[in-house]
Every structure is written in structure tokens, then in C-alpha cells.
C-alpha positions as CSV (number, residue, x, y, z in Angstrom):
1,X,-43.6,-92.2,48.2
2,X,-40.0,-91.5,47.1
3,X,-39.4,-92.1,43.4
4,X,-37.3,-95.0,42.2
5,X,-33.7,-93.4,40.9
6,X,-33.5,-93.2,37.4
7,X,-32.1,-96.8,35.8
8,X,-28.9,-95.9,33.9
9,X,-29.6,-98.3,31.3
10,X,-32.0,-96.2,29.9
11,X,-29.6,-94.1,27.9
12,X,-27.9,-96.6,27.1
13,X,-27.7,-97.9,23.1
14,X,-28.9,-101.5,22.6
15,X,-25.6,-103.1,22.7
16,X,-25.4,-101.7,26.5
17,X,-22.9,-98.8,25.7
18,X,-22.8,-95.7,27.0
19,X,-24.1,-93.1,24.2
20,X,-21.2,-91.0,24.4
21,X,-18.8,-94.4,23.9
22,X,-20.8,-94.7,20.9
23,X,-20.3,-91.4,19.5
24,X,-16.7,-91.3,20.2
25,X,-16.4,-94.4,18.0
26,X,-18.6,-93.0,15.9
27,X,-16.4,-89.8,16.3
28,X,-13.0,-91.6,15.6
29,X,-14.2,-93.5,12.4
30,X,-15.6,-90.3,10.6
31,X,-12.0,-88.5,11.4
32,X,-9.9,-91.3,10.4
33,X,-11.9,-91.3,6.9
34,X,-11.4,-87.5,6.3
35,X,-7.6,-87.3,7.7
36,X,-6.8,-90.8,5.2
37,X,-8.5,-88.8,2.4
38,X,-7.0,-85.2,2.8
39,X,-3.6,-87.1,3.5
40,X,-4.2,-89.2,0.3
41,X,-4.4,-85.9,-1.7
42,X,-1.9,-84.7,-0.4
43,X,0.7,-87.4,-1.4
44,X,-1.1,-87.2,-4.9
45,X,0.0,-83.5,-5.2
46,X,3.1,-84.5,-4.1
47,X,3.5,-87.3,-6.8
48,X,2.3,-84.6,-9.3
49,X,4.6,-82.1,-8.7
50,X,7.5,-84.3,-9.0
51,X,5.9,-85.5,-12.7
52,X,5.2,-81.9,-13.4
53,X,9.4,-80.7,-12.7
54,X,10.5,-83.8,-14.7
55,X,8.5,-82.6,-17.8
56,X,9.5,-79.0,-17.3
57,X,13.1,-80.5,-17.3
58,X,12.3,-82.6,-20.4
59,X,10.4,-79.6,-22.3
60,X,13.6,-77.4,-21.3
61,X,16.3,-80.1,-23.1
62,X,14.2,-79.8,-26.0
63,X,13.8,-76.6,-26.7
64,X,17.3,-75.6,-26.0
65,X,18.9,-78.8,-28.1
66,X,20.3,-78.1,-31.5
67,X,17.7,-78.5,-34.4
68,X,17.0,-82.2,-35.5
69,X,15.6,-83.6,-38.8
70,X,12.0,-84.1,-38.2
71,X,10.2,-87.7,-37.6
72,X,10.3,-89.5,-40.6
73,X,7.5,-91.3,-42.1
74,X,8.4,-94.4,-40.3
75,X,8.0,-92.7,-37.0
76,X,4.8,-90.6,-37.6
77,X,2.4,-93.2,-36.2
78,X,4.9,-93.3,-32.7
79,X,4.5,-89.5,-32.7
80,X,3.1,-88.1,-29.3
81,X,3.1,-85.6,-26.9
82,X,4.8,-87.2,-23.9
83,X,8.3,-88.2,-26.2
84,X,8.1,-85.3,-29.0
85,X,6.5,-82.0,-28.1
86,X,8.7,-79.0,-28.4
87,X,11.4,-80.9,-30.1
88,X,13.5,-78.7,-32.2
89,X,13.7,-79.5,-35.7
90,X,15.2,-78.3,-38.9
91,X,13.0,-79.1,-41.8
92,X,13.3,-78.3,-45.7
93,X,11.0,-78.1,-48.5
94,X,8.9,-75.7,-50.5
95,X,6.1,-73.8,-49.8
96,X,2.5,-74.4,-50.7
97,X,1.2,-70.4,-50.4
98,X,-2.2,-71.1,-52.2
99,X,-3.5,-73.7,-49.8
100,X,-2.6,-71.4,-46.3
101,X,-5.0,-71.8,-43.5
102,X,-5.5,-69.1,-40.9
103,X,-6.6,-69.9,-38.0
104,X,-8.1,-67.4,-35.0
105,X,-6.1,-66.6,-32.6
106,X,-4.9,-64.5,-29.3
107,X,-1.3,-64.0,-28.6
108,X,0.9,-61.0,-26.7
109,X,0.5,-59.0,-30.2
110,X,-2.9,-58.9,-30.0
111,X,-6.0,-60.9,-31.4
112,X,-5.9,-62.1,-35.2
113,X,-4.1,-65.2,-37.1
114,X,-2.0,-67.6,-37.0
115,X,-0.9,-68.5,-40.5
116,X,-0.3,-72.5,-41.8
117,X,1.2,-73.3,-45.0
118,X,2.3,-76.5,-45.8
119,X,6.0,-77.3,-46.6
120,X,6.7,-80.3,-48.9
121,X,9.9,-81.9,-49.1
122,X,11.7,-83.5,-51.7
123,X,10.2,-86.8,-51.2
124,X,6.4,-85.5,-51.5
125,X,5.7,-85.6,-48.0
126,X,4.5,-82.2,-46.2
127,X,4.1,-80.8,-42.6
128,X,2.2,-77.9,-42.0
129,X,4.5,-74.8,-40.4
130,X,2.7,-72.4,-38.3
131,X,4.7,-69.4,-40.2
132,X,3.5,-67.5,-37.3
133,X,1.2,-64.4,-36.3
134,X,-0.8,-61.3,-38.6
135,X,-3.6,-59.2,-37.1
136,X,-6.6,-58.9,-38.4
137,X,-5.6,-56.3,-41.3
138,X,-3.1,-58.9,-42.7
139,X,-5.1,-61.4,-43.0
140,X,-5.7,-60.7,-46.8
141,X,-2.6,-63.0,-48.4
142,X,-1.8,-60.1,-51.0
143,X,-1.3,-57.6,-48.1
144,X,2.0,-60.3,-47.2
145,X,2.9,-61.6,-50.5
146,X,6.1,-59.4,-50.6
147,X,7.4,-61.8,-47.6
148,X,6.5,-64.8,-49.0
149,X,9.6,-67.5,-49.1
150,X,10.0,-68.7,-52.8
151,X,11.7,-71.8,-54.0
152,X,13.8,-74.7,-51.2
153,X,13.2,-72.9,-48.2
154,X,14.7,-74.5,-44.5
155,X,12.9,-74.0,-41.6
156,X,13.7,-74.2,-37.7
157,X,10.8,-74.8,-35.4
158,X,9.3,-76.7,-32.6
159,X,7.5,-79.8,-33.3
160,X,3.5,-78.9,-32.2
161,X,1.0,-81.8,-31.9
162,X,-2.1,-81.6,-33.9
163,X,-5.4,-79.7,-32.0
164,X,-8.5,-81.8,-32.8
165,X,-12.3,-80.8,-32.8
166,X,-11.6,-77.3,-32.0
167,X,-10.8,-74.8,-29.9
168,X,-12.5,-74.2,-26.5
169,X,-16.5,-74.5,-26.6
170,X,-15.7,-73.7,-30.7
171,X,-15.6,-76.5,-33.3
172,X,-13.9,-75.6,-36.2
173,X,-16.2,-75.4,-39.3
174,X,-13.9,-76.7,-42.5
175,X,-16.7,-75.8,-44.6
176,X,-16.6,-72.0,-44.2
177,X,-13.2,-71.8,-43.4
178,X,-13.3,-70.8,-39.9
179,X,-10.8,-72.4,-37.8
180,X,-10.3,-72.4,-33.8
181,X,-7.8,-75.1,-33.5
182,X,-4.4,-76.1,-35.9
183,X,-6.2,-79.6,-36.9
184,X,-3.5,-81.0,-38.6
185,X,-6.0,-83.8,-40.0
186,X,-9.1,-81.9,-40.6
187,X,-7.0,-79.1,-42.4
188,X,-5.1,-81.6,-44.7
189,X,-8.7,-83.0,-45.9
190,X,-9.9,-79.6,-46.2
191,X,-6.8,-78.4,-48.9
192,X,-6.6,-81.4,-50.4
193,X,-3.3,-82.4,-48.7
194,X,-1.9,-86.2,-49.0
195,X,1.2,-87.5,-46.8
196,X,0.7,-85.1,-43.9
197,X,2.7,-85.5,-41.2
198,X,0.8,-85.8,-37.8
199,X,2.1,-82.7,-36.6
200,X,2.8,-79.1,-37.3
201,X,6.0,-77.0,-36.4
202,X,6.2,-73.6,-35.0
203,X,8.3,-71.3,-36.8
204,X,11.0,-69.5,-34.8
205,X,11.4,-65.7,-35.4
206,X,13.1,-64.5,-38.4
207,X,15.3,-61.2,-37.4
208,X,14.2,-58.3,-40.1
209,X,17.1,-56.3,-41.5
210,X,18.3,-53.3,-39.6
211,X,15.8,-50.6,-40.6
212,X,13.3,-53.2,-42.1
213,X,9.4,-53.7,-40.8
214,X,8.7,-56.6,-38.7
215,X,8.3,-59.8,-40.3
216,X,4.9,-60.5,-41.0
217,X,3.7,-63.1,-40.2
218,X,5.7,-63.3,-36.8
219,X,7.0,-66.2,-35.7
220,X,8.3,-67.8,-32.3
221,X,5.0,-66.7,-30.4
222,X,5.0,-70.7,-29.2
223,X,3.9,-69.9,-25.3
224,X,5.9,-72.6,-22.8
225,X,4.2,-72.7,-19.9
226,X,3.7,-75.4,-16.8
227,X,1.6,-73.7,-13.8
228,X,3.2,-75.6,-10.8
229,X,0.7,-75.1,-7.8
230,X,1.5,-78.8,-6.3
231,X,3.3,-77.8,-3.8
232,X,0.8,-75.1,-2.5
233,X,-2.0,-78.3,-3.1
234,X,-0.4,-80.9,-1.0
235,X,0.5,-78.4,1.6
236,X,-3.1,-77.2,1.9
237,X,-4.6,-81.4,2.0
238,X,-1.8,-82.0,4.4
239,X,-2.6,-79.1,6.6
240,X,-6.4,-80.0,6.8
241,X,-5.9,-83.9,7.7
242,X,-3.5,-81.9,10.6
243,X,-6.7,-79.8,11.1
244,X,-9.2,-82.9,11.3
245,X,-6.7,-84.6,13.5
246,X,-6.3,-82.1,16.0
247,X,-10.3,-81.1,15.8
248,X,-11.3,-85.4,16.7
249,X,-8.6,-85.4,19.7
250,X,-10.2,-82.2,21.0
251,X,-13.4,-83.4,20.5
252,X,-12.2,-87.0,21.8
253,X,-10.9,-85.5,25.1
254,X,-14.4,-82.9,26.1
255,X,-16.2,-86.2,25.1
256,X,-14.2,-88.1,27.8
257,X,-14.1,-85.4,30.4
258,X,-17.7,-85.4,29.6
259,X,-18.0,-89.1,30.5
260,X,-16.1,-89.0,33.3
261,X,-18.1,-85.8,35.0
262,X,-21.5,-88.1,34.2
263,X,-20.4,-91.5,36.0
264,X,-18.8,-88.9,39.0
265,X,-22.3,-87.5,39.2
266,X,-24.2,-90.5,39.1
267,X,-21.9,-92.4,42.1
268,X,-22.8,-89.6,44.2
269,X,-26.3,-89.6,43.4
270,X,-26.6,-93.6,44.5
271,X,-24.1,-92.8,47.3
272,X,-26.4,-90.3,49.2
273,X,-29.5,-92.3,48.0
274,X,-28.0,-95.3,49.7
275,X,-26.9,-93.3,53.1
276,X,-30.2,-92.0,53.2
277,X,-32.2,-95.4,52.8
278,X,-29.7,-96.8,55.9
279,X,-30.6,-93.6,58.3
280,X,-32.2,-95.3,61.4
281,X,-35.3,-92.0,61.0
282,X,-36.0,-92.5,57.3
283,X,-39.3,-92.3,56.6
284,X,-41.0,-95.3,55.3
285,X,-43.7,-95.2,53.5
């Protein structure tokens, strides 16, 4: 007895669609997905990069813009990063030497110190001036007090906004007088400091005298630095939803072909069953 052809339906999914139909829907959702993500990080690169130039633009006016008076007290609570960092500023007062703070650090001199003394001004208000770098060896104050400014002393600088809790996976510790970060808060409470600006400044270099040592400390360390990748970013998101795209229409099209081969085969199948069955000698069981 001649089997019955296969039924079709069988491989069908319970809707009555072809399998491969369903997995070239199934196909074309999961691409559209990845390609609308990696195109949505892209744009966001893009976006960033454009933020990132304007604040490299804005940084650079600062810095290069003649020196300012500093925020007064009035404007200390408006202070912030965004409108004020690396502003320029000219500031005047005298220097408290016995209530320094050195604080760890690593510049292109070397490991050791940076060195914070507050400045007060005439009307009792102070800001803490990053005075600049000393290695480890210098870290005793008598080893510098030769260079020590005496008496009204201006300074020019670039307005610094306070480092809280520390520096990376370090907390400061007040208490023994190790310091990772310039806290402008935390290093006010520690000396004893009242009317403390909520910022510090970083002192520019002071030229030494023809045949003179370097000053110590050293100032106009202050690193300026944006990394700008964006551009390299967005390119590489934009190139992989190109990828995904090109992978799903590749996929799409064997998928199809695939299809198409299948229903081919399975007309000729039912053709020569059916000329069979009409042959005048077929065996009948």
C-alpha cells in the first residue's frame, strides 16, 4: 500500500504559517531592535561630542581671559563647575603658613605634595590657594620657609572646585592628617577656618630669578585635559547597526530563497504523485 504524502500542515506553527515566515518575522524584529539601539548610541555620541567641544571652547576662554576678582561672598553659594571652573582670578590677602595642608599627590615632577594655605583678605574672608607642588623631601615647612610670601601678597590662579570624600578608593582621614583630595570643606573644619570660600585656586608659576633654584613649591601644575573619543564611539555604534542591517537582509534573502526552493520541491512532489495516481496501469491496492 503506497503511503499517504506527507500533510504540509504539519510544520506549520499554530497560526497556519509557514515556520520559516515565522522566523523571518521573528528575524526582522530582533534586527530592528539592535540596529534602533546601536543607532541610538550612536546619535548619543554624537550629542556628546558636540557638548564635549563646547566645554573645551568654554574652558579655553577661561583660561586665556585676563585675571578677574574672585566670586564674592554673594556668589559663593551659585559657585559651580559648569559656569566657574578654570576661571582666572586675581586674588589678594595674607597668608596663613601655620595652618598649610598638604595633600598627596602625582604630577609630571614626580610623586609628593601639593601645598594649601589659606589666603585671607581684607574683609576676613579666606580661600585656600594650592601654592603648588614639593616632593616628598620638602614636605617639612622649615625646609621652604625661606620662600614663604610675607605680609599683602596678590595672587593669580585658576578657580578649582572643592574635591569631596576623597581621592580614588582613598578617603581622606582629617584626623591624622592624611589627605587624598583638596576638600575645601573638610580642610577648613579641620584648621579651624571660618568664611571659606567654596573653592580653591591654583597658583600659576612664579619665574625664579636668573640663576635662582626653582620655586618651591611649584606652581601652574593645573592639568587641562578633555579626552574626546565621541567621534571614534558614534562611528563604531553607527558602523554595527550598518553591520546588523546588512547581516538581517542576508539572512532575510537565504531565508526566502530557502522558502521558495521548499514550496518548488513540494509542487513537484504532488505533481508526479498526481500523474502517477491518473496512469491507466497504476497499481491499486
Amino acid at each position: 500500500m503506497t503511503p499517504p504524502p506527507p500533510d504540509p500542515s504539519a510544520h506549520d506553527t499554530p497560526d497556519g504559517r509557514p515556520r520559516s515566515a515565522a522566523a523571518r518575522v521573528a528575524l526582522a524584529v530582533c534586527a530592528a531592535l539592535a540596529f534602533a539601539g546601536f543607532f541610538a548610541l550612536g546619535t548619543w555620541q554624537v550629542e556628546r561630542r558636540a557638548w564635549k567641544l563646547d566645554l573645551i571652547a568654554r574652558v579655553e576662554q577661561r583660561v586665556h581671559a585676563p585675571a578677574a576678582e574672585p566670586p564674592g561672598r554673594d556668589r559663593w553659594p551659585q559657585v559651580n563647575a559648569a559656569a566657574d571652573e578654570y576661571r582666572h582670578l586675581r586674588i589678594a590677602g595674607t597668608f596663613l603658613h601655620d595652618k598649610e595642608t598638604l595633600v598627596q599627590a602625582s604630577t609630571r615632577l614626580g610623586a609628593g605634595f601639593w601645598v594649601l594655605t589659606p589666603l585671607q583678605a581684607a574683609d576676613g574672608s579666606v580661600v585656600l590657594v594650592n601654592r603648588g607642588f614639593v616632593p616628598p623631601e620638602a614636605r617639612d615647612r622649615a625646609a621652604r620657609a625661606a620662600t614663604e610670601p610675607q605680609g599683602e601678597t596678590t595672587v593669580t590662579g585658576l578657580l578649582r572646585i572643592t574635591e569631596p570624600k576623597g581621592g580614588f578608593l582613598r578617603s581622606n582621614e582629617p584626623a591624622g592628617g592624611r589627605w587624598f583630595s583638596r576638600d575645601v570643606q573638610a580642610i577648613a573644619a579641620a584648621r579651624g577656618l571660618n568664611n571659606v570660600a567654596p573653592y580653591f585656586v591654583d597658583a600659576e608659576a612664579v619665574p625664579a630669578p636668573p640663576g635662582a633654584a626653582p620655586a618651591c613649591p611649584a606652581g601652574g601644575l593645573t592639568v587641562i585635559a578633555f579626552p574626546n573619543s565621541h567621534l571614534v564611539y558614534a562611528l563604531t555604534w553607527y558602523g554595527l547597526a550598518l553591520m546588523v542591517l546588512g547581516a538581517a537582509w542576508y539572512a532575510w534573502r537565504d531565508a526566502s530563497r530557502r522558502a521558495g526552493s521548499k514550496v518548488d520541491g513540494d509542487s513537484g512532489e504532488n505533481t508526479a504523485h498526481a500523474d502517477a495516481s491518473s496512469r491507466p496501469d497504476a497499481r491499486r491496492d
